[in-house]
C-alpha positions as CSV (number, residue, x, y, z in Angstrom):
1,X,233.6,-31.6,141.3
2,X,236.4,-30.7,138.8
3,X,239.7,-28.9,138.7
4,X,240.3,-25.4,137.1
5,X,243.1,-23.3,136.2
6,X,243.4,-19.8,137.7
7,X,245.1,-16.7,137.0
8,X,248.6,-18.4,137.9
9,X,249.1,-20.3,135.2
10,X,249.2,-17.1,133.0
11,X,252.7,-16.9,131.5
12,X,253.9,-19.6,133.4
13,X,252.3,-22.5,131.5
14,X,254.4,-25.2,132.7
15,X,252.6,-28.4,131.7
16,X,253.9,-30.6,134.6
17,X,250.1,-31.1,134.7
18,X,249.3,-32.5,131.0
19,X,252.2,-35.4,131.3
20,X,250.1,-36.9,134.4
21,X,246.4,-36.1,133.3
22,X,244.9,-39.8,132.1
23,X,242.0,-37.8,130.2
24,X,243.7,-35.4,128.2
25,X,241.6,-32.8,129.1
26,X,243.7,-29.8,129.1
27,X,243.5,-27.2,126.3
28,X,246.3,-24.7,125.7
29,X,246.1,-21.0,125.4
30,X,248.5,-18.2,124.3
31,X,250.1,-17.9,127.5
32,X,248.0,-20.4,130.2
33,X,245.7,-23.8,130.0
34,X,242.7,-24.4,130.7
35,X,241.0,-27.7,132.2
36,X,237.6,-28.7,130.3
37,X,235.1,-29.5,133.3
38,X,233.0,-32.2,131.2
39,X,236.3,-34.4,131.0
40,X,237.8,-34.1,133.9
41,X,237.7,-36.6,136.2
42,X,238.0,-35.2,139.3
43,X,241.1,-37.4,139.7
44,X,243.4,-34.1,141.5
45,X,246.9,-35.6,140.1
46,X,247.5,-32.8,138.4
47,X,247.3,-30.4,141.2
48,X,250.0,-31.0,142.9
49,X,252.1,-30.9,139.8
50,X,251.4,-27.4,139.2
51,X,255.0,-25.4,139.6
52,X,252.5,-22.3,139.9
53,X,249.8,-23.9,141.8
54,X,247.6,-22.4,139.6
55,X,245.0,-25.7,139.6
56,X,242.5,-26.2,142.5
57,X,239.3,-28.0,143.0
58,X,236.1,-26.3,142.1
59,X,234.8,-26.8,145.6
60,X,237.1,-23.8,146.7
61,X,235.3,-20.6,147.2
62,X,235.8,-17.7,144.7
63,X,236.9,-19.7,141.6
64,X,233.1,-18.8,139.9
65,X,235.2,-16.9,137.4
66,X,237.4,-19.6,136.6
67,X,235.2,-22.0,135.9
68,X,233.7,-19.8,133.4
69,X,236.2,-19.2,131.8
70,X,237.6,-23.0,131.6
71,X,234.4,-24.4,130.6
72,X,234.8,-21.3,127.3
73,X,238.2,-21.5,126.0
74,X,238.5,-25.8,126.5
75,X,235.8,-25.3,123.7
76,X,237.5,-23.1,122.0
77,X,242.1,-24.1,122.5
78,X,243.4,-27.2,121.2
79,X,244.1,-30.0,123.1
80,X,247.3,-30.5,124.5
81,X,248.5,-33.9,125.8
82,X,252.2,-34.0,125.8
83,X,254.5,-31.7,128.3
84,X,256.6,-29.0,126.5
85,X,258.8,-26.4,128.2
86,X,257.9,-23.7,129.9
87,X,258.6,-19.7,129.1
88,X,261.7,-18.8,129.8
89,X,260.2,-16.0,132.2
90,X,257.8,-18.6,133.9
91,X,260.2,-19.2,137.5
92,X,260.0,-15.2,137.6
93,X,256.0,-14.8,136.9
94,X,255.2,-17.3,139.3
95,X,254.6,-14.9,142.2
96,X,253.2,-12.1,140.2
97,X,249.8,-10.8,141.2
98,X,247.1,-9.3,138.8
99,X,248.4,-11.4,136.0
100,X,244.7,-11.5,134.5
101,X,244.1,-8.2,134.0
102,X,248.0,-7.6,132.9
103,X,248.7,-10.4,130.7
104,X,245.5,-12.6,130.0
105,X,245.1,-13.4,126.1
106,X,242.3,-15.2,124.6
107,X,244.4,-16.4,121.3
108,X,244.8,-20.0,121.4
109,X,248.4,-21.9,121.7
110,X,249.3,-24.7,119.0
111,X,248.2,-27.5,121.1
112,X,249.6,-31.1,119.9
């Protein structure tokens, strides 16, 4: 089992979840994160520090998609390990539905 990052996190990107991961391995996009599955632990402290609740556990049906696309831009994002704020939009994006398709950008962020 791992944890992914769905479609919620896009244009939130709060990284409550980086502070608390003990194996770095989140990588940071344009505008969401991404968990690498072949470092994470299976741990689960950083799902419920998800503002967005964007991360849940691979074992949930339907998250094919987002596995995929973890596992592809973790190789490709830069690490990020420290928290850093999030968008000033993010409280109001949170409960947005479609973000994928609206807002998705495969650009990587800065990282650390």
């Amino acid at each position: 089992m791992t944890y992914v990052v769905t479609d919620a996190c896009i244009r939130c990107k709060y990284t409550d979840c980086v502070e608390v991961c003990p194996v770095d391995c989140f990588y940071e996009g344009e505008n969401m994160l991404v968990i690498n599955p072949s470092e994470c632990i299976d741990c689960g402290v950083c799902e419920p520090e998800c503002p967005a609740e964007a991360i849940l556990p691979d074992t949930e049906s339907g998250l094919e998609q987002w596995m995929e696309l973890n596992a592809k831009y973790s190789a490709e994002w830069p690490n990020l390990t420290t928290r850093k704020d999030a968008p000033d939009d993010a409280d109001a994006m949170k409960a947005e539905d479609g973000k994928f398709e609206k807002y998705f950008s495969p650009e990587p962020g800065e990282g650390d």
